[in-house]
Phi, psi and omega in degrees: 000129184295155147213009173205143184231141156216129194209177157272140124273136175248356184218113252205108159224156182337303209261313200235175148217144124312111181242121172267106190289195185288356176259355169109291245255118199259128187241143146232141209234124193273127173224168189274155156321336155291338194285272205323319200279350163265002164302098172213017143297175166228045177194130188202114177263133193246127146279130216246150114215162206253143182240122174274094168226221205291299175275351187222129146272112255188085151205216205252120191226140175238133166293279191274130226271316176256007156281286207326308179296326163298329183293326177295311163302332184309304227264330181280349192268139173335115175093351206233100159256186188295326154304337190278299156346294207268328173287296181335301176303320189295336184263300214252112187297166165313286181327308171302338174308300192283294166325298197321284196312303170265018147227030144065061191258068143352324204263296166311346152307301200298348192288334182272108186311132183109344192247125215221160163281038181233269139031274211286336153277013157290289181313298153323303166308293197299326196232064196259358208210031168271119174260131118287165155268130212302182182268174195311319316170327194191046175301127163103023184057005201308271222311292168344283168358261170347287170332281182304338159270343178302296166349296183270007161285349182096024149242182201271124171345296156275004179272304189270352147308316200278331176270343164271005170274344184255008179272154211249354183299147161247346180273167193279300161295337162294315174335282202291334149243035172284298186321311193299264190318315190268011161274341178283000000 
């Protein structure tokens, strides 16, 4: 299994690229808009993955490492194939991904072509309990942390994401009573 490409680029397109590694042999590697715009070299290594199927071998190349995990988790849900996958990334950075998720934003799905509100609440539903790591700013699970204790104070599982997506703390205890007040 391919999971990683470093090449020239020899072919630059919206949707795709050509990359000719050091062996001579030209790949086309499909990547999302955030992936293309960060291309601006003419040498580029992508963490790829690759999809096999009957008629086609395929695959996916991300710069950043946590778009790839979203496209992979994507790609695992009933209904949701790789193109489909891959407009998500294109719509959504990891990070909008991930917010979209913990405060159950409906509406940032439906933003995405191809994507319905029956769709898009499959999607809420199945990855209600999907993590990246978080951006620097809340290294160390604090926000997790947080979550699970409001939990175990007795509130609800989406109730205290959506009030810890708007807190500005970076450490846990504070997380939890910046949370505390704007839950009373």
């Amino acid at each position: 299994m391919i999971v990683g490409i470093e090449g020239k680029i020899v072919k630059k397109e919206v949707a795709f690229v050509y990359i000719k590694t050091a062996s001579g042999l030209t790949y086309k590697v499909f990547v999302s808009l955030f992936s293309i715009g960060k291309i601006s070299d003419d040498v580029v290594s992508l963490h790829v993955s690759q999809i096999i199927r009957e008629d086609q071998h395929s695959l996916y190349g991300f710069i950043d490492e946590r778009e790839k995990k979203v496209f992979d988790t994507l790609i695992k849900l009933n209904g949701i194939g790789p193109s489909t996958a891959l407009a998500i990334c294109s719509t959504l950075s990891p990070d909008d991904f991930t917010q979209a998720l913990l405060t159950q934003n409906i509406d940032a799905f439906r933003m995405v072509p191809g994507i319905g509100p029956k769709s898009a609440k499959r999607i809420l539903v199945e990855l209600g309990d999907f993590t990246l790591h978080m951006p620097e700013e809340n290294a160390g699970g604090s926000i997790m942390e947080a979550s699970m204790a409001l939990e175990s104070l007795g509130f609800k599982k989406d109730m205290a994401r959506k009030v810890l997506s708007t807190c500005t703390s970076t450490d846990t205890a504070s997380l939890i009573k910046e949370a505390l007040k704007k839950l009373s």
